[in-house]
C-alpha angles and dihedrals in degrees: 000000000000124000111196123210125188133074125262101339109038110244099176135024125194111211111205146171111240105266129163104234102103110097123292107246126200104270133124131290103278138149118249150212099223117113098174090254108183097196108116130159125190126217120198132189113205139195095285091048091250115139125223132200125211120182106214100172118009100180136088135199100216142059112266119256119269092208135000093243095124096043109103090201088067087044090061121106123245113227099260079053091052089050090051097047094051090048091056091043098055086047094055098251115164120245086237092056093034090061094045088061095049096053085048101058082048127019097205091057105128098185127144146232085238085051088059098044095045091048090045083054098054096042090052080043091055086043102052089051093213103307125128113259088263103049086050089052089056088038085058097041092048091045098060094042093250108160111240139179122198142168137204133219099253093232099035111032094209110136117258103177139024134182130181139157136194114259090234091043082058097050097046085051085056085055093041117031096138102102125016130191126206132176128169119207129170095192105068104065136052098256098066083226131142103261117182115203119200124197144163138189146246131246080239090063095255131129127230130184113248101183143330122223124193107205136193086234139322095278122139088249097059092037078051101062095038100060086046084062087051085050102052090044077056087064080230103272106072108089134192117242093201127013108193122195142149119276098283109146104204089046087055096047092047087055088049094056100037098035103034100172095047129115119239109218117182107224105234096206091073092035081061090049089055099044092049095057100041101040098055091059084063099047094043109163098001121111107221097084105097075050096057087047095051083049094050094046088059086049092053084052104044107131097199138042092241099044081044088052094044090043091046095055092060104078093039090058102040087034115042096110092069108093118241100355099109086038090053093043096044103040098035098041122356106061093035114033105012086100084065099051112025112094092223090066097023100053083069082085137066104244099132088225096294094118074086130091077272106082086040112050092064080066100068101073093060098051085066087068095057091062091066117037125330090223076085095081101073091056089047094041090052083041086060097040093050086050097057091039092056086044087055090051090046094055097045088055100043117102109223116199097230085212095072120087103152082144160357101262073052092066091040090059099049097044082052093046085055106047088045087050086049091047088047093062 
């Protein structure tokens, strides 16, 4: 180790092994490096510039290193590794891959997962400038034009709750307000906050982010005020016709009381998702139940009242040893919600079958991006825009043969063939 003495220019440099003599100083309990190694050589720069060596104590006590592997000087980046390691980390590249690509530009690089975490922090701390994680989430916000409402706790004036939305996600919504989807989760980003995400869908089938909401907690009151925020991007007079959502009884209530006329639709991806594990702790070692799922599948798609009755009494009758499993269907979903999944009631409205898995499962890749930094979500957000707009340019520019109805997306395609072509002119 060096340790330089002199102001402003160095004049002098003591060139030392690690030891441990210097004064302990308060700090927590942690290993060390230090072997007490008396060896230490001074350099020292005179008048002239020129530089002298004295060798004040030429022995170790200890055998040379074989690599430089365990000094942290050879573990540092040079300053083409710390640009590398800040471009991968803008572009959400993972430590484990960062430092791959390091040791393969140069193969004596030594450096350490710690190096690249380390490097990754300082360059989040340069960028925040200082600020608090949520005043750089409102700095960036503010800094790419993103429209944004928060509020603050009266006594505290910490911020509780936050809403944006990205200005080309507005202006599709304006285009496509028809159905909306909304979910609410706490475990995919790095706050461990509740965060509503609210999206809606093209005529072309794809699915775009209208807004994100990070939330005290999943209360009526926050749901509430978030869905005031949707409102007032709507200009107010734009209204859903369906809202679909899982069964989360403070989100429905606050729809009901901001969007009125609204329809309610209970998304049956994630009523599948509930069935399933509750469901499979009933059943235990028996093997029916693949054959109850298959069952309750036919219930969720029954088109009619009377198909949904005949189909519904199939698992209560095959089924009725297992304890638990009529009393959870019927009182959980059947006599209170079937009304909001079950195509014989659901097909009164116009959902153009989205209330299905379909409209979701475009949804899980991007839930991956909230685990790491929500900067993320602009990247993700312009990701999903590009891809409508290049849909909208595909279908102004396909050729549909008139004469072919197999079905009804069929139909879809071709009305919505015709009114772009229209525009178009």
């Amino acid at each position: 180790m060096s340790q330089r003495v002199g102001k402003g220019k160095t004049t002098k440099i003591y060139l030392k092994a690690r030891n441990d003599e210097e004064e302990e100083k308060a700090r927590t309990q942690t290993g060390t490096k230090k072997c007490g190694c008396p060896f230490l050589i001074n350099v020292k720069e005179n008048a002239d510039s020129l530089w002298y060596v004295t060798v004040i104590c030429g022995r170790h006590n200890h055998d040379p290193a074989k690599n430089l592997d365990d000094h942290s000087f050879a573990e540092r980046l040079d300053k083409g590794e710390q640009d590398v390691v800040v471009q991968m980390t803008k572009g959400n590249v993972k430590p484990r891959d960062i430092i791959n690509t390091l040791k393969q530009r140069d193969v004596r690089n030594v450096s350490t997962m710690m190096t690249i975490y380390n490097a990754r922090q300082k360059f989040r701390n340069e960028d925040a400038g200082g600020r608090t994680q949520m005043q750089q989430m409102l700095h960036i916000l503010e800094k790419n034009k993103w429209m944004s409402w928060h509020r603050k706790h009266p006594d505290t004036n910490v911020v509780t709750d936050l809403f944006w939305s990205h200005p080309d996600s507005i202006k599709l919504l304006r285009c496509f307000s028809s159905i909306i989807l909304m979910d609410c989760t706490y475990k995919t980003n790095r706050y461990r906050m509740p965060m509503l995400e609210i999206d809606d869908i093209t005529s072309t089938h794809l699915t775009f982010s209208i807004g994100f909401a990070f939330i005290s907690s999943e209360s009526h009151v926050n749901y509430v005020w978030a869905l005031e925020n949707l409102r007032s991007i709507l200009d107010g007079w734009l209204k859903p016709d369906v809202f679909v959502t899982d069964r989360d009884l403070a989100l429905i209530s606050a729809i009901e009381e901001v969007f009125s006329s609204s329809s309610h639709l209970l998304c049956s991806w994630h009523i599948n998702k509930v069935v399933l594990a509750k469901t499979k702790k009933m059943f235990g070692e028996n093997d029916g139940f693949a054959c109850f799922m298959d069952r309750w599948t036919n219930v969720m798609y029954a088109n009619s009242e009377a198909l949904f009755e005949v189909r519904m009494n199939d698992p209560r009758c095959e089924f009725e040893n297992v304890k638990g499993l009529t009393e959870y269907l019927d009182n959980t979903w059947v006599k209170n919600y079937k009304e909001k999944f079950v195509p014989a009631w659901t097909n009164r409205f116009m959902h153009f079958g989205k209330q299905q898995r379909r409209g979701w499962s475009m949804r899980i890749p991007f839930k991956s991006y909230l685990r790491i930094q929500w900067i993320c979500l602009g990247t993700m957000c312009t990701m999903r825009l590009n891809g409508c707009r290049k849909s909208f340019m595909l279908a102004l520019m396909r050729k549909i043969n008139s004469g072919l109805f197999n079905s009804s997306g069929r139909l879809v395609d071709l009305c919505l063939h015709r009114v772009l072509c229209r525009w178009r002119k």
